[in-house]
SEVEX-367350 format. One record per residue (C-alpha): residue number from 1; residue in one letter; chain; x, y, z. Coordinates in nm, 3 decimals, decimal comma. Layout:
N
REC/NUM/A/A/X/Y/Z
...
//
This chain:
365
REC/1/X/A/-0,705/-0,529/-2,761
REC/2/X/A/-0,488/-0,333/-2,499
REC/3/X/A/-0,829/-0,203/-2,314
REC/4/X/A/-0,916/-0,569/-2,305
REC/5/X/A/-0,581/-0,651/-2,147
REC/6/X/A/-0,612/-0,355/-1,923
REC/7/X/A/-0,894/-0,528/-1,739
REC/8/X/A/-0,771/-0,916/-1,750
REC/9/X/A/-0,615/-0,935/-1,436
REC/10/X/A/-0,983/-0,956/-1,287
REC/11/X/A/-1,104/-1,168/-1,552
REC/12/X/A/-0,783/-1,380/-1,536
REC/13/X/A/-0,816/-1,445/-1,123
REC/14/X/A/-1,226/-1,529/-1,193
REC/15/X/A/-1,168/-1,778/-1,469
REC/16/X/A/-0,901/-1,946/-1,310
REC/17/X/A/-1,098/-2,033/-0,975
REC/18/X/A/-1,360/-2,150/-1,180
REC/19/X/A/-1,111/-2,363/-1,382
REC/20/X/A/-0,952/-2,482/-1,043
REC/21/X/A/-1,298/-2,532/-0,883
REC/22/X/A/-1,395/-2,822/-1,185
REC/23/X/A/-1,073/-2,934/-1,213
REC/24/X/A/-1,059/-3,049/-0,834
REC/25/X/A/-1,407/-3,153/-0,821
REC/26/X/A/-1,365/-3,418/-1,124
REC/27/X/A/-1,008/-3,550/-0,976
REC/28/X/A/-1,157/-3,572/-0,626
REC/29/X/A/-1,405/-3,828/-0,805
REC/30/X/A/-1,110/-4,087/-0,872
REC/31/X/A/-1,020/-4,073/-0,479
REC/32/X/A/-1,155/-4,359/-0,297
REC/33/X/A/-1,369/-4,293/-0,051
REC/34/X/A/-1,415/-3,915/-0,165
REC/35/X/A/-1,778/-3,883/-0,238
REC/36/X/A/-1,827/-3,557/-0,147
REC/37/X/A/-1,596/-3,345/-0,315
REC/38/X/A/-1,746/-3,008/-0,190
REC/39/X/A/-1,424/-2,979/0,043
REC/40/X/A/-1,163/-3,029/-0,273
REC/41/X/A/-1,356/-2,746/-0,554
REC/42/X/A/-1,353/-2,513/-0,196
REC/43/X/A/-0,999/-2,527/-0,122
REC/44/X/A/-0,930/-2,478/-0,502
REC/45/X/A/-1,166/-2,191/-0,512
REC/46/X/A/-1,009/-2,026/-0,191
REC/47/X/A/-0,654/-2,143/-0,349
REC/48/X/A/-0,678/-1,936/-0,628
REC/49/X/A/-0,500/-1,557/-0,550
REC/50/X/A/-0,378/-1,257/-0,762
REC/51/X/A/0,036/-1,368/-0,705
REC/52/X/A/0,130/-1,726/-0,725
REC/53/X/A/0,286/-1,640/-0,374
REC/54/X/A/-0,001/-1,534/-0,201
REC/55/X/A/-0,199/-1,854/-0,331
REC/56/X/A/0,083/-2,071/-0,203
REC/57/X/A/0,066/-1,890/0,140
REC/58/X/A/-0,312/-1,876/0,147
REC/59/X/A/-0,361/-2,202/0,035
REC/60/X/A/-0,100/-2,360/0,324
REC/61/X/A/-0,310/-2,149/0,553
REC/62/X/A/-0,679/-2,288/0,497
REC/63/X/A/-0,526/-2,637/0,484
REC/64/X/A/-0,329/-2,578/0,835
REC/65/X/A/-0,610/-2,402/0,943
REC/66/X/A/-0,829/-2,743/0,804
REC/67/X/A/-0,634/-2,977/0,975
REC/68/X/A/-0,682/-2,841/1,310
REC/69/X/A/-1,029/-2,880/1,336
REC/70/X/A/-0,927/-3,243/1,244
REC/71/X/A/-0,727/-3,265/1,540
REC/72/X/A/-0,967/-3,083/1,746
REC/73/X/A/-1,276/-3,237/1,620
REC/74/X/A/-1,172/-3,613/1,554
REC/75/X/A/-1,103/-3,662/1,935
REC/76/X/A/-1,389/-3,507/2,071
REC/77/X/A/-1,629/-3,714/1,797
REC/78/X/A/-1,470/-4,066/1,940
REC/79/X/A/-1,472/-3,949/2,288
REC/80/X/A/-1,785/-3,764/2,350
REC/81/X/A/-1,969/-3,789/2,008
REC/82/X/A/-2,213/-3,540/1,833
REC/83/X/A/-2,375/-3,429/2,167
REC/84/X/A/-2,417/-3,121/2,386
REC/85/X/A/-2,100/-3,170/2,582
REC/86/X/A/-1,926/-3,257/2,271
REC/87/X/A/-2,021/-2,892/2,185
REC/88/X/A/-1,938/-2,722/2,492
REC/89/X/A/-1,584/-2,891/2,441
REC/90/X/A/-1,537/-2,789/2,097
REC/91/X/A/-1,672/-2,445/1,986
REC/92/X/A/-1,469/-2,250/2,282
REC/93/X/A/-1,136/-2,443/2,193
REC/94/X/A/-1,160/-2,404/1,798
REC/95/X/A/-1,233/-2,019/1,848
REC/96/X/A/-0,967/-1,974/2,099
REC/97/X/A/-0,685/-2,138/1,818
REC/98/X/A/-0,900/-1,971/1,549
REC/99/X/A/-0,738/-1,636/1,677
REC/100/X/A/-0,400/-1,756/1,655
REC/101/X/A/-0,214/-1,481/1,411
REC/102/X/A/-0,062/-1,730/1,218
REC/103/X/A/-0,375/-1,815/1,043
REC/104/X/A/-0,464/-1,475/0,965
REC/105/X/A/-0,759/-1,446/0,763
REC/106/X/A/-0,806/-1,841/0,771
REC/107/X/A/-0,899/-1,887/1,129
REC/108/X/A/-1,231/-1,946/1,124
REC/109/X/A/-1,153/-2,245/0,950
REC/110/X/A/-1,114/-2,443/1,259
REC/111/X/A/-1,445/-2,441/1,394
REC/112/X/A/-1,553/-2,481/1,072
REC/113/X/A/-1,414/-2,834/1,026
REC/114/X/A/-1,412/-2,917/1,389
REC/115/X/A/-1,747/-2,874/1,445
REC/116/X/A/-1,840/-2,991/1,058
REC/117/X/A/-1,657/-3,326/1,172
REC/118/X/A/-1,823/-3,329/1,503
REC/119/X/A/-2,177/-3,313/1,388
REC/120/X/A/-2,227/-3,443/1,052
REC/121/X/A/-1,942/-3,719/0,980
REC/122/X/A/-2,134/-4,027/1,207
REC/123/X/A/-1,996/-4,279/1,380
REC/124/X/A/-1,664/-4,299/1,209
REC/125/X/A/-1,490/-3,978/1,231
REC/126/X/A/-1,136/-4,120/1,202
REC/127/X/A/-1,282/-4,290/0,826
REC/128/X/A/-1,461/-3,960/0,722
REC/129/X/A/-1,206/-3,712/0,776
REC/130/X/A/-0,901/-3,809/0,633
REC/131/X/A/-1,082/-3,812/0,299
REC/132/X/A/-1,211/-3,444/0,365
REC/133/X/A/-0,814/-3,395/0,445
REC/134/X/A/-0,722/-3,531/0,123
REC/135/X/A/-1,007/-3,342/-0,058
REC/136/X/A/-0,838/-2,996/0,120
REC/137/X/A/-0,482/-3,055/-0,002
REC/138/X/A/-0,600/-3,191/-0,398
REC/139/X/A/-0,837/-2,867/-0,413
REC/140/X/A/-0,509/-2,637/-0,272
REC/141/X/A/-0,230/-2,836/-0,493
REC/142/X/A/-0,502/-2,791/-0,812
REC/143/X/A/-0,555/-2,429/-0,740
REC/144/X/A/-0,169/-2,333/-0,715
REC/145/X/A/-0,117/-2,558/-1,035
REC/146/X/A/-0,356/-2,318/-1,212
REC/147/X/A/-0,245/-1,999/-1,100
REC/148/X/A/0,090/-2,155/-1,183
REC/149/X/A/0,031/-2,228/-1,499
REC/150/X/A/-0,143/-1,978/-1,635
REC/151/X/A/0,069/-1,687/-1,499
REC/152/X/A/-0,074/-1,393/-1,286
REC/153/X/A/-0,040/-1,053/-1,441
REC/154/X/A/0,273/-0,830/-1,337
REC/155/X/A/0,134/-0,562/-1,105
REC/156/X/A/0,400/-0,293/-1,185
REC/157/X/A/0,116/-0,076/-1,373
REC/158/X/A/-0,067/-0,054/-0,951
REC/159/X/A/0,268/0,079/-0,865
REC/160/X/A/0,257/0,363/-1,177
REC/161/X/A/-0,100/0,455/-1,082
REC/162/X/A/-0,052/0,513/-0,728
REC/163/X/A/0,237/0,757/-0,770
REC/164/X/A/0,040/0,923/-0,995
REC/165/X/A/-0,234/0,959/-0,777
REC/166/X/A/0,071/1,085/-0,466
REC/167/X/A/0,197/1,381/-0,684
REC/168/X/A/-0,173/1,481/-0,742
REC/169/X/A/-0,239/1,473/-0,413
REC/170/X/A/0,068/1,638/-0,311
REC/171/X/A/0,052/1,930/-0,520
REC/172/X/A/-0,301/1,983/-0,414
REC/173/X/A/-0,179/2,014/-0,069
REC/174/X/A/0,082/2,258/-0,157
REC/175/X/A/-0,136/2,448/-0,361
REC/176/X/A/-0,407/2,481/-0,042
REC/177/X/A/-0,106/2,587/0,177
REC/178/X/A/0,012/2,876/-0,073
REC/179/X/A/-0,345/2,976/-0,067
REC/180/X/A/-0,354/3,012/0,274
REC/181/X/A/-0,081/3,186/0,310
REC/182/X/A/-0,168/3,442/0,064
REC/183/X/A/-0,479/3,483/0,185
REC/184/X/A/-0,364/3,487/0,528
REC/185/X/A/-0,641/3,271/0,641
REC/186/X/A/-0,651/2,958/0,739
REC/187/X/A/-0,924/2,691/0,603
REC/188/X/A/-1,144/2,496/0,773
REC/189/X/A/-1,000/2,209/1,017
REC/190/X/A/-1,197/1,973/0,830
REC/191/X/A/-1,092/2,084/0,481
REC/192/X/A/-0,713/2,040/0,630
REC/193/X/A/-0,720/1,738/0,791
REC/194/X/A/-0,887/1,523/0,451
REC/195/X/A/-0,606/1,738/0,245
REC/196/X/A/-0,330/1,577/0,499
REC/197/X/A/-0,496/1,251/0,545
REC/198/X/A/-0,550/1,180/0,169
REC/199/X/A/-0,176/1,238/0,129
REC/200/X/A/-0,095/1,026/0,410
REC/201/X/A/-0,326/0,766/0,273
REC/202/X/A/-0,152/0,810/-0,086
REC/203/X/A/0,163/0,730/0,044
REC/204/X/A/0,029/0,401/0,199
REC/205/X/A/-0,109/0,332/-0,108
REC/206/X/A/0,216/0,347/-0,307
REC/207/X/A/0,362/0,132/-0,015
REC/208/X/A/0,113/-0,117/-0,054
REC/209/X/A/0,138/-0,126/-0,442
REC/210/X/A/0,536/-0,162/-0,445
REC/211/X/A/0,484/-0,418/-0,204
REC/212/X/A/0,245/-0,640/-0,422
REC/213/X/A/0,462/-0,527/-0,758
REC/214/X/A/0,687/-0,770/-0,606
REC/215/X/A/0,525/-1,030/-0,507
REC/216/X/A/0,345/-1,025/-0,805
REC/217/X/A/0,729/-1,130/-0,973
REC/218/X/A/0,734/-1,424/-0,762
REC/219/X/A/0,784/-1,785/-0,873
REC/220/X/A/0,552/-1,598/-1,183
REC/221/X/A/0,698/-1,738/-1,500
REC/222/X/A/0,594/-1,444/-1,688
REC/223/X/A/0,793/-1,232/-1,488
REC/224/X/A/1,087/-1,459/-1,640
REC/225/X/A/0,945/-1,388/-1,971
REC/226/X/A/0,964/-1,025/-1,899
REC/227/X/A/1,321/-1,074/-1,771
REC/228/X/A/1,171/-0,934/-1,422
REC/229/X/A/1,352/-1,228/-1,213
REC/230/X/A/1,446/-0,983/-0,901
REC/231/X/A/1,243/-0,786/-0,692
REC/232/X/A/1,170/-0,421/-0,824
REC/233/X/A/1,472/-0,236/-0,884
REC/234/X/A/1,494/0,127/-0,667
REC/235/X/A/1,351/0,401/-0,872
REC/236/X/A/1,506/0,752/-0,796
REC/237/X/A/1,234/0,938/-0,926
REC/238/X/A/0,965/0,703/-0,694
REC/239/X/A/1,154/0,772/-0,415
REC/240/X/A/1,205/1,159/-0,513
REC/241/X/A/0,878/1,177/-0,496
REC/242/X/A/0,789/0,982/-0,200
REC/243/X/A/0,996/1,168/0,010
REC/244/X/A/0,797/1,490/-0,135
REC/245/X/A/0,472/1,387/-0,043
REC/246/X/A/0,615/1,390/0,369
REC/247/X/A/0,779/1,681/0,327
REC/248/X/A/0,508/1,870/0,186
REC/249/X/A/0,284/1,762/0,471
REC/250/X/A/0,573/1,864/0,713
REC/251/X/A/0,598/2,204/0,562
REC/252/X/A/0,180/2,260/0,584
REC/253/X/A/0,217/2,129/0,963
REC/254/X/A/0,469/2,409/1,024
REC/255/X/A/0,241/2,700/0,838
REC/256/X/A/0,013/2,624/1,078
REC/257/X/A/0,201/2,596/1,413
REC/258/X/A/0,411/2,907/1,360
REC/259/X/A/0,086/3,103/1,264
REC/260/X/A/0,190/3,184/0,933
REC/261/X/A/-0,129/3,164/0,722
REC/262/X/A/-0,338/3,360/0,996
REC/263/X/A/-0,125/3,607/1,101
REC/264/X/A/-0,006/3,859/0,841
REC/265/X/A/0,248/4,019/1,047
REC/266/X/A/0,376/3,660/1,122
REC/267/X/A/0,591/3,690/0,733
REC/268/X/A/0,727/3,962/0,600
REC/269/X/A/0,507/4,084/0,236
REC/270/X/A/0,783/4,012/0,035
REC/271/X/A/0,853/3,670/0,202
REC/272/X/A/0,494/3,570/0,204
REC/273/X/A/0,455/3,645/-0,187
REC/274/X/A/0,790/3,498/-0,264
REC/275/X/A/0,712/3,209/-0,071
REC/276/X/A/0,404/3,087/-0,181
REC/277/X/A/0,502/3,129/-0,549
REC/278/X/A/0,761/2,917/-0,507
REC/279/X/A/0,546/2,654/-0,329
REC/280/X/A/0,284/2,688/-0,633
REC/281/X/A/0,680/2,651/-0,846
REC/282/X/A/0,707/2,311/-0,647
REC/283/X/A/0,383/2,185/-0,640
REC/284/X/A/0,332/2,211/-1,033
REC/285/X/A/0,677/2,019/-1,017
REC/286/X/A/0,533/1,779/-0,771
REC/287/X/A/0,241/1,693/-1,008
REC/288/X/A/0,447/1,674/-1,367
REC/289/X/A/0,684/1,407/-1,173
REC/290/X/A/0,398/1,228/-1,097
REC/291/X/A/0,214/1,215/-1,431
REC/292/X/A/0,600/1,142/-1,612
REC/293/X/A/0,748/0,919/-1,397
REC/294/X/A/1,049/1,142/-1,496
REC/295/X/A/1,263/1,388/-1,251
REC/296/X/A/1,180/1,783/-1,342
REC/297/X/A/1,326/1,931/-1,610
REC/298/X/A/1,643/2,118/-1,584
REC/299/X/A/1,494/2,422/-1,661
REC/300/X/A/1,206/2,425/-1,409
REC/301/X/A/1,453/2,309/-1,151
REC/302/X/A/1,701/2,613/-1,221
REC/303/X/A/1,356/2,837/-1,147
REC/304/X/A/1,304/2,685/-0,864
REC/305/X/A/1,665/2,735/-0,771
REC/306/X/A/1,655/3,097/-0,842
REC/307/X/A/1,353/3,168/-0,645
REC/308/X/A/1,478/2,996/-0,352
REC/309/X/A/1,787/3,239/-0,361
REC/310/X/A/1,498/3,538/-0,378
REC/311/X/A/1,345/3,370/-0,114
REC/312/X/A/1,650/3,318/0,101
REC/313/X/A/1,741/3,681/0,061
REC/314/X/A/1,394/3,809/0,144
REC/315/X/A/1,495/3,588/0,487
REC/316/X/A/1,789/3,793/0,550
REC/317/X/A/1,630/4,121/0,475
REC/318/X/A/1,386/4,046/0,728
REC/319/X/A/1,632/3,906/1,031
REC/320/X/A/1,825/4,265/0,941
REC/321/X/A/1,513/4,436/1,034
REC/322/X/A/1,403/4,555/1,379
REC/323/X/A/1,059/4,737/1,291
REC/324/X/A/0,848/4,496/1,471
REC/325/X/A/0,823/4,398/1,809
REC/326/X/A/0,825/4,031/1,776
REC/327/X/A/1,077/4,016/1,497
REC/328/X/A/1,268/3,749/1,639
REC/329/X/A/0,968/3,500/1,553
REC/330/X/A/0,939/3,675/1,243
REC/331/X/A/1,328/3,581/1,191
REC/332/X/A/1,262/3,195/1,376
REC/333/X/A/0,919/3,120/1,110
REC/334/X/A/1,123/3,254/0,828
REC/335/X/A/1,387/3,049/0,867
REC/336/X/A/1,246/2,733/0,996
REC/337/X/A/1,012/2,782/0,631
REC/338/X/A/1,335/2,822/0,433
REC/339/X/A/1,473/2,510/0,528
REC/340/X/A/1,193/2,284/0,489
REC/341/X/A/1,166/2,449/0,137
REC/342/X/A/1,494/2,378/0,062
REC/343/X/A/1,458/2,001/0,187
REC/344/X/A/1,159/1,967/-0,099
REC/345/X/A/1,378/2,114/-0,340
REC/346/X/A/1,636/1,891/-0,316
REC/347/X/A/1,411/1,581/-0,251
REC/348/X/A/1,313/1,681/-0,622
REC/349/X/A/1,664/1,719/-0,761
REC/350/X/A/1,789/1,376/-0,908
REC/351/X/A/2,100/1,197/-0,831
REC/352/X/A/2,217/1,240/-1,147
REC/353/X/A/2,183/1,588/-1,174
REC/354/X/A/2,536/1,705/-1,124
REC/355/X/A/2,606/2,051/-1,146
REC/356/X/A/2,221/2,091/-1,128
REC/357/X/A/2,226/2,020/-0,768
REC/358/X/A/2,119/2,291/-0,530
REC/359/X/A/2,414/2,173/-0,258
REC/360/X/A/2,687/2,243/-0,592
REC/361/X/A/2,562/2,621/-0,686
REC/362/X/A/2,614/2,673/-0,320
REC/363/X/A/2,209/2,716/-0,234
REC/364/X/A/2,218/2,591/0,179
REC/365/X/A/2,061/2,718/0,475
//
């Protein structure tokens, strides 16, 4: 039963446009005047969304977007009637207002009806379109009375999957840049950029999924039922991770500026190995607080804290030491590295943690 529920939302949206579409067809019957109800099952059909919000706003938008090719066409009709010039009048003026923002995806609406009204209404355009008016706003009041009714799903489970997907993502990214490092060779530009663009598109993703979690809560009556009446609450370990995913891209930007995946004298040995263990540390961490939805354990946090302080002193070693000629970038990279490592660190660390905290045992940089 719950892998049938998994896929209703889809099945839900499809049968109720279909329900709308008959629904406004039969009442658009009883109108007078109304014997072509094409215009009312359409607007139901196109009224019909996966939030009760969005059909409200879509549905206000094709009407709007209806009853200005009214306005545009109904004139032109009396004026100049279904001829050439009536054409030349009305297909540059209903695709000028068809790019008005405001109707979005809806625009084309207007010299849909204009010219619909224009060419095939007759000699009584006034007469003919109001009922194809009236037809719009039954088929958009039926479809939001469906969707209404029969509540859309909650789209909170869109939100789980997509964070999932950023910590995967994430911790692929940090394992590529350990590897590099390492290796002390760089991979292809190619490889790099869809490794930093898939993380950037993740994050979007989870954006876009929060964003339509709350609509989805939105005069829905099953988000009553669910006592979900306010918009998503803040979730500390969301936003942990969140600001992971940019710092991890932030940290393999600055690998790659300062040289230090091609260049072996660029690190220090001990540095480089310390360093990309503890990146391998985070990125596992990265990936289990994306799978749990939960903050990282205590214990795999106090690891991570530990190797930091390895890490940090491996730093100072190295800024002691003079051997090299161009130690004072060796000193700058090291240090700039350290910090950003930190940053991910603590991005990880929940509020709550207390004495866990890195900033309370006294780690800084």
């Amino acid at each position: 039963m719950r892998r049938l529920i998994g896929i209703a939302p889809d099945v839900q949206l499809v049968g109720k446009a279909t329900l709308a579409a008959g629904c406004a067809w039969w009442l658009s019957q009883f109108m007078p005047g109304h014997n072509l109800p094409y215009f009312a099952a359409l607007a139901a059909l196109l009224g019909v969304y996966p939030t009760v919000l969005s059909s409200l706003r879509e549905g206000g938008r094709y009407a709007f977007g209806f009853l200005l090719g009214l306005l545009l066409g109904v004139p032109v009709a009396i004026l100049l009637g279904p001829s050439v010039w009536g054409l030349l009048v009305v297909v540059p003026l209903s695709l000028l207002i068809a790019a008005w923002p405001q109707l979005d995806g809806h625009g084309m609406q207007v010299p849909f009806a204009s010219l619909f009204v224009l060419l095939a209404v007759g000699n009584e355009p006034v007469a003919r379109a109001l009922p194809l008016l009236a037809d719009v706003v039954l088929g958009v009041a039926v479809g939001l009375t469906v969707n209404a009714a029969l509540p859309p799903a909650l789209r909170q489970n869109e939100t789980g999957r997509a964070f999932r997907r950023l910590g995967r993502l994430t911790a692929e990214l940090l394992h590529d840049t350990a590897a590099e490092v390492r290796a002390s060779d760089l991979f292809e530009p190619a490889h790099r950029a869809r490794r930093a663009l898939a993380v950037h598109n993740g994050a979007m993703e989870v954006a876009d999924a929060r964003a339509k979690a709350a609509e989805s809560l939105r005069f829905n009556a099953r988000a009553r039922l669910a006592r979900h009446e306010n918009p998503l609450p803040a979730n500390p370990v969301l936003e942990a991770l969140y600001a992971a995913a940019e710092q991890a891209r932030v940290i393999t930007r600055e690998v790659r500026r300062c040289g230090a995946g091609s260049d072996p004298t660029m690190l220090g040995p001990g540095f480089r190995a310390r360093f990309t263990d503890l990146l391998d540390l985070l990125a596992e961490s990265v990936a289990e607080c994306g799978r749990s939805m939960r903050a990282p354990t205590a214990e795999r946090l106090g690891e991570a804290q530990a190797r930091f302080r390895e890490l940090r002193a491996e730093a100072l070693d190295s800024a002691r030491s003079e051997e090299l000629e161009h130690a004072p970038y060796r000193r700058l990279a090291e240090a700039q590295l350290c910090a950003l490592v930190l940053q991910l660190l603590l991005d990880l660390v929940p509020e709550e943690a207390g004495e866990m905290a890195p900033e309370r045992l006294g780690i800084s940089y």
